[in-house]
DOZA-734504 format. One record per residue: residue number from 0; residue in three letters; z, y, x of N, C-alpha, C in turn. Coordinates in nm, 4 decimals. Each point is the difference from the previous one (the first is absolute). Layout:
N
num_residu_nup_nnorth_neast_caup_canorth_caeast_cup_cnorth_ceast
NUM_ALA_Z_Y_X_Z_Y_X_Z_Y_X
...
% end
This chain:
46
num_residu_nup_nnorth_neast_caup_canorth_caeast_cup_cnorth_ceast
0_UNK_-0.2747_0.8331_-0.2109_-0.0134_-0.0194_0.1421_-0.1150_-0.0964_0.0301
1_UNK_-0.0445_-0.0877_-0.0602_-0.0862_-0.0859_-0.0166_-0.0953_0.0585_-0.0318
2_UNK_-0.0525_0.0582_-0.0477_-0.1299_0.0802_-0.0485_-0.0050_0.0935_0.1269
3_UNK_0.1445_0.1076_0.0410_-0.0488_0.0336_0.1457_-0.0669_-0.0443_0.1263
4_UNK_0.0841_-0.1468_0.0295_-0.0840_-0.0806_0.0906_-0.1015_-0.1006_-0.0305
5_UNK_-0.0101_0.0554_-0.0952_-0.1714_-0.0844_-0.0292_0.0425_-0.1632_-0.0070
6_UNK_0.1078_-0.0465_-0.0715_-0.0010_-0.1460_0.0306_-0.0092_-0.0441_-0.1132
7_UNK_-0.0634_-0.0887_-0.0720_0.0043_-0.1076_-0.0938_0.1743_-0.0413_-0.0411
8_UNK_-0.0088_0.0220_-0.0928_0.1370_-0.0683_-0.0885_0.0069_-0.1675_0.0599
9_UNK_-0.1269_-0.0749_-0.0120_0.0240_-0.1927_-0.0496_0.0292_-0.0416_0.1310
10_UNK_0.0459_-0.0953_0.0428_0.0462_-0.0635_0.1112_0.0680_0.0752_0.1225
11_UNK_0.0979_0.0741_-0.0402_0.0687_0.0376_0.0828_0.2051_0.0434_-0.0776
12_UNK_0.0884_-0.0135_0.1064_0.1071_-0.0016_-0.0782_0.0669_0.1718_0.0119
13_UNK_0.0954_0.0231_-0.0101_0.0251_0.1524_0.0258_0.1777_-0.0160_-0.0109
14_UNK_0.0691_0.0801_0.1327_0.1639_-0.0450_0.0075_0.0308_0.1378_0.0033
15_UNK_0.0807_0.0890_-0.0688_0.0430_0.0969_0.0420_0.1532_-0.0598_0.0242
16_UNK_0.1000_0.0810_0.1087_0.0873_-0.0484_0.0572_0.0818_-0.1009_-0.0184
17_UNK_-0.0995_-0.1362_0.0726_0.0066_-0.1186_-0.0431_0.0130_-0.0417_-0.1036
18_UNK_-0.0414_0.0535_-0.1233_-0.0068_-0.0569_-0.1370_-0.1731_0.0126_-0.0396
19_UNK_-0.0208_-0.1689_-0.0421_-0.1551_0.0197_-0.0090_-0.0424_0.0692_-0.1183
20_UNK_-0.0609_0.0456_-0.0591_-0.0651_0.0689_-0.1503_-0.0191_-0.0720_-0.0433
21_UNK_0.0057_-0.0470_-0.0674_-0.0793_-0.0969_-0.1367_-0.1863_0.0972_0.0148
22_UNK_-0.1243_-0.0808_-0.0889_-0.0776_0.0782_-0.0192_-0.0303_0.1360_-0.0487
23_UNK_0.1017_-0.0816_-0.1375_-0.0238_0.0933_-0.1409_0.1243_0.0903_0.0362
24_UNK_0.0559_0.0214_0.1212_0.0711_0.1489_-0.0242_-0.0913_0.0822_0.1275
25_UNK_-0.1487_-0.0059_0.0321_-0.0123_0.0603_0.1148_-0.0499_0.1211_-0.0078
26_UNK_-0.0442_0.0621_-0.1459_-0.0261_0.0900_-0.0503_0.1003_0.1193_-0.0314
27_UNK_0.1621_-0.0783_-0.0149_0.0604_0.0578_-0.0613_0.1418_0.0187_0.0812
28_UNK_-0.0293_-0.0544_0.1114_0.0909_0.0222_0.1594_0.0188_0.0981_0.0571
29_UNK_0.0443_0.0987_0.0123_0.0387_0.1461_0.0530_0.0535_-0.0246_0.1064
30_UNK_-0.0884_0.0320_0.1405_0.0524_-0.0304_0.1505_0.0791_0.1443_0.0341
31_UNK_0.1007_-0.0271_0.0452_0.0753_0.1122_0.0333_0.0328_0.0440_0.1922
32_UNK_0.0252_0.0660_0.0264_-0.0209_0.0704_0.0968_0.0799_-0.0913_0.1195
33_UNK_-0.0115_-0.0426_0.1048_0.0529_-0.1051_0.0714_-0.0005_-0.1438_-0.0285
34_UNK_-0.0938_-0.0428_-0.1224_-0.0550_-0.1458_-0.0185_-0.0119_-0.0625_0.0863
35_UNK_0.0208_-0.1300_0.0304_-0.0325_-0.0849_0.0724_-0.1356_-0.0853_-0.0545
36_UNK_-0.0969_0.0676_0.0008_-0.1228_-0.1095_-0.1122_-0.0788_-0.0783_0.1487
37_UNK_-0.0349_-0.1518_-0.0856_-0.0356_-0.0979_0.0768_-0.1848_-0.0328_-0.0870
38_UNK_-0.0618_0.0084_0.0120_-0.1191_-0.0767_-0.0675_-0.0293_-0.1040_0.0549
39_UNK_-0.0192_-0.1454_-0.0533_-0.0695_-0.1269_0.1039_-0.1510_-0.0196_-0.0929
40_UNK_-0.1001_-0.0237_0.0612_-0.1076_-0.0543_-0.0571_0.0291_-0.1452_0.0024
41_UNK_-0.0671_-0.0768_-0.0897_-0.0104_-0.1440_0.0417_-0.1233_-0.0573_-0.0102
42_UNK_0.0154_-0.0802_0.1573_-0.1167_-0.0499_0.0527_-0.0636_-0.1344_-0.0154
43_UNK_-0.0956_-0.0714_-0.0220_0.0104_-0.1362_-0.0413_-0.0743_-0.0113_0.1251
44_UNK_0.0372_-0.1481_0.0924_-0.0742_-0.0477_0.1403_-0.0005_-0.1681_-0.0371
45_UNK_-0.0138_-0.0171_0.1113_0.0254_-0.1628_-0.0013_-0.0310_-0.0607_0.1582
% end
């Protein structure tokens, strides 16, 4: 899904129905049909 929307893997977290992924399972995560998936980027400001 990540390679679909064109997003970078590093600094961002990933929740499928409210459970966050770890990194190292994001390859190997099978989204199923009525997912609740969340992506956050994270932003650094000040």
């Amino acid at each position: 899904m990540l390679n679909f929307l064109e997003i970078d893997g590093n600094g961002i977290a990933i929740e499928i129905n409210l459970i966050v992924i770890p990194k190292s399972q994001y390859k190997n995560t099978i989204i199923k049909n009525n997912d609740k998936i969340e992506i956050v980027q994270f932003i650094g400001g000040g």
